[in-house]
Backbone bond lengths (Angstrom), bond angles and torsions (degrees), N, CA, C in turn:
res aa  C-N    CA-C-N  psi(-1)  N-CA   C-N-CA  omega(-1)  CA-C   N-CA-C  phi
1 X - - - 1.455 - - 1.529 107.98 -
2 X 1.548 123.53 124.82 1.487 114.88 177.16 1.164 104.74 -109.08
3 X 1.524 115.04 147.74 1.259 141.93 170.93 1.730 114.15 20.12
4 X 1.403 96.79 -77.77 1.023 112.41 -174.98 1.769 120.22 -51.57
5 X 1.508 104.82 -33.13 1.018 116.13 171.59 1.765 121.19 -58.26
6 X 1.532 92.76 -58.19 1.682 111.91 165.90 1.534 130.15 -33.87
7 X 1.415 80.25 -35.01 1.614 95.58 -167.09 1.554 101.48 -82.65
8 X 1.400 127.76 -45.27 1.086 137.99 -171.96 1.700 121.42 -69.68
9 X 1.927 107.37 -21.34 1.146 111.20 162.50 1.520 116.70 -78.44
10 X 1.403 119.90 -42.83 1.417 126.91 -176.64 1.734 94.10 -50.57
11 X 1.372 132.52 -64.24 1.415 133.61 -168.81 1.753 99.21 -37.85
12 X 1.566 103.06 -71.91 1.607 111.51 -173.94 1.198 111.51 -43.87
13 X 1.865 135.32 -39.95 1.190 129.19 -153.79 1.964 92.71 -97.57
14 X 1.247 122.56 -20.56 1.600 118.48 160.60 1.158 117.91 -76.54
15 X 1.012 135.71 -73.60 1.457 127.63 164.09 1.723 122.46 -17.27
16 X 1.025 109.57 -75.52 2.049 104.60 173.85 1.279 95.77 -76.26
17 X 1.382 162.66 30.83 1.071 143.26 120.25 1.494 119.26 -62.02
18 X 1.804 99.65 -53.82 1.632 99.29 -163.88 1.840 104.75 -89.32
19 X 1.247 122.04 12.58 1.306 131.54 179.72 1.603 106.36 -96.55
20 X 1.282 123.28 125.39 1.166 127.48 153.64 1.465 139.20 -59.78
21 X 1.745 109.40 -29.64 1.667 123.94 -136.54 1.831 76.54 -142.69
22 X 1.380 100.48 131.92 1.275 89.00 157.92 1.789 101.30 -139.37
23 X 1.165 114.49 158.46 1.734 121.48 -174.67 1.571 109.57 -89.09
24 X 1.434 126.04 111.89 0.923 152.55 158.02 1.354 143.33 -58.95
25 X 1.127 134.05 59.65 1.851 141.88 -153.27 1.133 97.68 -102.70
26 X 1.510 100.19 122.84 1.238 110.17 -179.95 1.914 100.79 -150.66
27 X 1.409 111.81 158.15 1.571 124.72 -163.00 1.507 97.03 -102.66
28 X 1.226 119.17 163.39 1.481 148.33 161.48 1.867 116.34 -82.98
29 X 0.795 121.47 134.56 1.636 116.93 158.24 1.970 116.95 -13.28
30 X 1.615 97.76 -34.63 1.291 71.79 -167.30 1.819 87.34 -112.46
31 X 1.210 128.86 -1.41 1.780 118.20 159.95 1.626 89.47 132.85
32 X 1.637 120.27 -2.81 1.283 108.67 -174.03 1.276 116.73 -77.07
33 X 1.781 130.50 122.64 1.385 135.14 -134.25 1.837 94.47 -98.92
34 X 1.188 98.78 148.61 1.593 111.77 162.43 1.875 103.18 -149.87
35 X 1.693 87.47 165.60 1.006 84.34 -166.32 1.630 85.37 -138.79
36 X 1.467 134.82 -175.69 1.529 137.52 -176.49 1.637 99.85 173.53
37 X 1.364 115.34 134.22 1.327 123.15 163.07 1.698 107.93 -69.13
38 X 1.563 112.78 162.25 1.288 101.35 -176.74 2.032 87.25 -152.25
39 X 1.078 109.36 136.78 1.931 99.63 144.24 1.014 85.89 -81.90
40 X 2.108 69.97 151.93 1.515 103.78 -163.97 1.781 100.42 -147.62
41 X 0.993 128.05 131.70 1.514 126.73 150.78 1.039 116.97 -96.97
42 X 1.370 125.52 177.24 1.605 142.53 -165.85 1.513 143.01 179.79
43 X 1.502 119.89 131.27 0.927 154.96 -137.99 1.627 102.33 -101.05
44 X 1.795 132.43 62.30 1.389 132.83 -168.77 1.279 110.88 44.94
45 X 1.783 118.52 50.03 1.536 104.35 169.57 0.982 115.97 82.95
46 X 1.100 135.27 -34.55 1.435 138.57 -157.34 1.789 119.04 -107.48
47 X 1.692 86.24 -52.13 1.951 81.49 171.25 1.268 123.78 -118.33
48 X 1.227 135.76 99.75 1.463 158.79 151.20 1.515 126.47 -18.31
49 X 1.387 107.12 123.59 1.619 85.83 -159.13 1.861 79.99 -138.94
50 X 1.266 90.48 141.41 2.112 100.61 174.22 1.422 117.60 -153.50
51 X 1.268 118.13 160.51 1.392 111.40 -169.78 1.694 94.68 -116.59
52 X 1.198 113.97 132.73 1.392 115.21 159.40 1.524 125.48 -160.96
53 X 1.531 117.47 177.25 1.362 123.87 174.71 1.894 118.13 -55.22
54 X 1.316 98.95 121.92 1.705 93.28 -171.16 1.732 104.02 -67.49
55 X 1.860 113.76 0.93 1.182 96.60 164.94 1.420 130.39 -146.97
56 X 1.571 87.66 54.54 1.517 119.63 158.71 1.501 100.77 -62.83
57 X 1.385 116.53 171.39 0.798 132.83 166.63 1.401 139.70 -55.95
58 X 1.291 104.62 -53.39 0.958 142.50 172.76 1.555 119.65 -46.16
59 X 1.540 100.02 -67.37 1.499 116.28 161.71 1.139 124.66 -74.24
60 X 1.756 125.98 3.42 1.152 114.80 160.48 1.999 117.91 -94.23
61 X 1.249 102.23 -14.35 1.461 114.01 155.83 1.559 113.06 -86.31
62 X 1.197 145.74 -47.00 1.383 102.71 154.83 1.202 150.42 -21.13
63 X 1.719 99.97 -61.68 1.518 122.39 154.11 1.654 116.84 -27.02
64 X 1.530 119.67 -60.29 1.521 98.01 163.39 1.482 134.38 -109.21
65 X 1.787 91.97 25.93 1.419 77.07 175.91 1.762 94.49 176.96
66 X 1.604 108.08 100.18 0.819 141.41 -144.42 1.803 129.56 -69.49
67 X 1.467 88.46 -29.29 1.711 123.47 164.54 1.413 116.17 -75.01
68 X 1.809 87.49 102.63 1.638 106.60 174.29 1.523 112.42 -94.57
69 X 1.128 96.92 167.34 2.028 114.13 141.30 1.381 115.86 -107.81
70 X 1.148 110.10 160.90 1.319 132.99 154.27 1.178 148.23 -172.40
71 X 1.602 125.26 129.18 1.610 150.69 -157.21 0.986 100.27 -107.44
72 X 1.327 116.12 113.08 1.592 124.34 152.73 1.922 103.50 -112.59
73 X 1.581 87.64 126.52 1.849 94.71 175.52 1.696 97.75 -147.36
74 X 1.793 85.59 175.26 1.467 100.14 165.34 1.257 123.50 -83.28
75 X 1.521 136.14 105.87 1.294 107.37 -173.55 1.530 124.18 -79.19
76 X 1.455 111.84 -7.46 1.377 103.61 156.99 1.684 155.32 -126.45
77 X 1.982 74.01 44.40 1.260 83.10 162.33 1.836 120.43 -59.78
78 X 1.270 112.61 173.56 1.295 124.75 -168.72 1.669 111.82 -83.64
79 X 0.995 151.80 149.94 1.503 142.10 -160.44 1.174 93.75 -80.97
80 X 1.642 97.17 154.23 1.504 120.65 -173.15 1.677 103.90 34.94
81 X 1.194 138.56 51.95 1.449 141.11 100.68 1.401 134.95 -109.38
82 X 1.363 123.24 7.38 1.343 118.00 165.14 1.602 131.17 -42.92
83 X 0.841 119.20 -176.82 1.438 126.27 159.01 1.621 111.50 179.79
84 X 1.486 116.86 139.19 1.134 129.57 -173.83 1.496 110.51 -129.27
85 X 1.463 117.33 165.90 1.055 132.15 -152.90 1.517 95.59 -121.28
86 X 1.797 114.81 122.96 1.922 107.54 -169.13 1.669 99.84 -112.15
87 X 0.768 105.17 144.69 1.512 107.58 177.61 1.613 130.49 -124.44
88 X 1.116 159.61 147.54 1.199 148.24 151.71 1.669 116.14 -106.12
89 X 1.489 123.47 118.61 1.324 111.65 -174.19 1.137 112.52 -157.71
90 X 1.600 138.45 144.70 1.272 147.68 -155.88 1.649 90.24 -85.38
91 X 1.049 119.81 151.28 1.738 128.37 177.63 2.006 94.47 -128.77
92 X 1.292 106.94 173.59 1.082 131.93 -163.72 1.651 123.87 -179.24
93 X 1.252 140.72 129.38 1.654 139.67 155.51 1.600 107.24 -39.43
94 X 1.043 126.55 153.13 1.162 110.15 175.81 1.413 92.08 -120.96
95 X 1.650 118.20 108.59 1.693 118.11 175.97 1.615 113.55 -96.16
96 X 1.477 117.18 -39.02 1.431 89.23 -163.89 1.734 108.77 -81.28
97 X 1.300 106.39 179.91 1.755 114.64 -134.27 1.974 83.50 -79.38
98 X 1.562 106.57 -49.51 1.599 91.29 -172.01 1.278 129.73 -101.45
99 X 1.652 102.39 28.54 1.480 116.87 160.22 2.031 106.41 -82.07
100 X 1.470 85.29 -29.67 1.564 106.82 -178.37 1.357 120.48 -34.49
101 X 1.738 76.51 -68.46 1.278 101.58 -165.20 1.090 126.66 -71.67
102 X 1.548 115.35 -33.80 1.482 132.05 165.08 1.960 112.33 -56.28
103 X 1.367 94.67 -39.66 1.849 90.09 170.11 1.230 109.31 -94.09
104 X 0.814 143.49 2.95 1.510 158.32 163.95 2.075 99.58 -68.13
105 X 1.150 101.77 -51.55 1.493 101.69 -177.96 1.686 116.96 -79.60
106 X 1.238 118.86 -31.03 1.879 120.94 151.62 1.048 95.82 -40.82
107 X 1.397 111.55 -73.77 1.730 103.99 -126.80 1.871 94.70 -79.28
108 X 1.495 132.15 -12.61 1.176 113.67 -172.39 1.567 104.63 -91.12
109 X 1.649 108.62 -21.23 1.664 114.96 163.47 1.590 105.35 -54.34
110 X 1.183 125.71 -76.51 1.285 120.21 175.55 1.763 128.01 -36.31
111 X 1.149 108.90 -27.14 1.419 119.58 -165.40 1.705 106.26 -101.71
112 X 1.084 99.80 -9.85 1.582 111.99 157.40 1.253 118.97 -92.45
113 X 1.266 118.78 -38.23 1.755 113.11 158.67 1.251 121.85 -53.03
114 X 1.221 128.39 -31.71 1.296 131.75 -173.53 1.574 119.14 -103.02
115 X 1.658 101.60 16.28 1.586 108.63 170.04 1.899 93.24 90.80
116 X 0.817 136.64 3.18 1.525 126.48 -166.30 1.442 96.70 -102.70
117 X 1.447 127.58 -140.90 1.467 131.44 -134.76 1.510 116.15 -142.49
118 X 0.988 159.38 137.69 1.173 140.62 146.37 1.761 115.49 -57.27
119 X 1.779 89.29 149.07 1.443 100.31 -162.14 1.552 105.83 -110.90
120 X 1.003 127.18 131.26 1.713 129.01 160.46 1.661 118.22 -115.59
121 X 1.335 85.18 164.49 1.820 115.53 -174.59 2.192 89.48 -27.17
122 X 1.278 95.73 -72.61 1.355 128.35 -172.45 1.658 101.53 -20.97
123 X 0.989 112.46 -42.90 1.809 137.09 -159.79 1.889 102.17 -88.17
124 X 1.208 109.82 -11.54 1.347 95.67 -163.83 1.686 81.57 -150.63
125 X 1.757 136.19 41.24 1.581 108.56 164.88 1.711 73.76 -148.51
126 X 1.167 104.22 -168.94 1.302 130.56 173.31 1.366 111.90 51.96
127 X 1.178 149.84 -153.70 1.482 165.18 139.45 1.569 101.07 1.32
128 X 1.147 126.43 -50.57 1.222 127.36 -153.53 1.887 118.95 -35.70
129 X 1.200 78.09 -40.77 2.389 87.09 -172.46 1.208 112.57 80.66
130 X 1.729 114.36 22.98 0.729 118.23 164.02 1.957 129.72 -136.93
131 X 0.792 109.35 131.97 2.072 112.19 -165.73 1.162 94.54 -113.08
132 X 1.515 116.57 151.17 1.624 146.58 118.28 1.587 133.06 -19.79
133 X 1.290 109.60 75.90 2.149 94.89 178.94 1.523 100.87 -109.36
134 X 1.250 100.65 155.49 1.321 105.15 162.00 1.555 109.33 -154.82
135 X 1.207 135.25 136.12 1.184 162.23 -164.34 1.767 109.11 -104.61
136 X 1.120 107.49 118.17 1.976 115.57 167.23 1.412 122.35 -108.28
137 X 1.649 107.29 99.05 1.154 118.24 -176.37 1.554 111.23 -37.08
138 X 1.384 123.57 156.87 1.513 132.96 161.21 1.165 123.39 -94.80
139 X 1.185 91.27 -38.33 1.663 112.80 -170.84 1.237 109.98 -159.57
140 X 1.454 114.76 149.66 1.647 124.82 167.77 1.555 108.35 -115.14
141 X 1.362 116.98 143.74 1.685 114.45 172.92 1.329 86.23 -146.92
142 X 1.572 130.06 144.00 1.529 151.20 115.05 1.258 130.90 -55.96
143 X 1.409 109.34 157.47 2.085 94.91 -177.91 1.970 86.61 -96.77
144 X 1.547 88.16 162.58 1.540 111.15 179.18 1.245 96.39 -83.33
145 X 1.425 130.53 144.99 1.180 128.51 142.59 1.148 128.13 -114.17
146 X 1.701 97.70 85.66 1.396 113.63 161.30 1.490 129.17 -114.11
147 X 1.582 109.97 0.72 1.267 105.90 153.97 1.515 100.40 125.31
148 X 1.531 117.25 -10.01 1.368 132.67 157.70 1.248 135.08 -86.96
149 X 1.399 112.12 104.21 1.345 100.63 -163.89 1.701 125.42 -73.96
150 X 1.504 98.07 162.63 1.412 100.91 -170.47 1.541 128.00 78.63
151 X 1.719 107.97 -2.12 1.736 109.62 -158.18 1.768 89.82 -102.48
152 X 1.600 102.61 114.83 1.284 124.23 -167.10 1.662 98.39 -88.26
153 X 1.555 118.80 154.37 1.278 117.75 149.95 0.802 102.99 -131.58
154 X 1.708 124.63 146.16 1.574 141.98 -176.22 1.220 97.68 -63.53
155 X 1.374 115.21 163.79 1.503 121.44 167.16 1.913 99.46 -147.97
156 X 1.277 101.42 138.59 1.492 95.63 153.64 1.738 116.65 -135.77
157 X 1.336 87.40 128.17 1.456 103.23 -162.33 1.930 121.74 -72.10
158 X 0.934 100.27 1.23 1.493 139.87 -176.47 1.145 110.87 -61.90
């Protein structure tokens, strides 16, 4: 990996560390786009884990159609110095019990860092109105800042 490369994982692996919220875009059956902030824990960058209503929005376009985005940034950084982290990644419910449970143990590690709660099975099946997703990045890219807009460099945070 050279330099440049290095450099571009350290950015990706600070950024979704020190971010809580990450932005979620996701399509409808027929391509019509939404998007929703979500907490989020995570699995080296790569696997995404959130708790929500199976009939949010959000999760009802997963449901048919599985190909997300996702932005994790600072939102207050200062203009024209931000930088965010772009992603492309398949999302999913997470149903069986020891996929569960295994994201069940991120996201309540994480959610204790951030003053929140530990999470169980209990919290995310039955009655609750509330489910398990988690999303597997494909890819990570950052923007360059060299003064061209839009000119991405890959990163793998890995």
């Amino acid at each position: 990996m050279d330099a440049t490369a290095r450099q571009a994982a350290l950015i990706v692996r600070g950024i979704v560390e020190a971010a809580q919220y990450m932005v979620l875009a996701t399509a409808d059956a027929e391509g019509r786009p939404w998007s929703s902030p979500v907490y989020f824990a995570h699995v080296q960058c790569r696997e995404f884990v959130w708790a929500s209503s199976p009939e949010a929005r959000h999760s009802r376009n997963i449901a048919v159609r599985p190909e997300v985005g996702i932005c994790v940034f600072d939102s207050s950084a200062p203009i024209g110095t931000g930088q965010g982290v772009y992603m492309s990644a398949v999302a999913e419910e997470v149903e069986a019990q020891d996929a569960a449970e295994r994201a069940l143990e991120v996201f309540s590690r994480r959610s204790l860092q951030h003053g929140g709660r530990v999470w169980t099975l209990d919290d995310v099946r039955g009655d609750t109105g509330i489910r398990l997703y988690r999303a597997v990045a494909e890819d990570h890219s950052i923007l360059a800042k060299d003064g061209r807009p839009d000119h991405r460099i890959p990163a793998d945070p890995s």
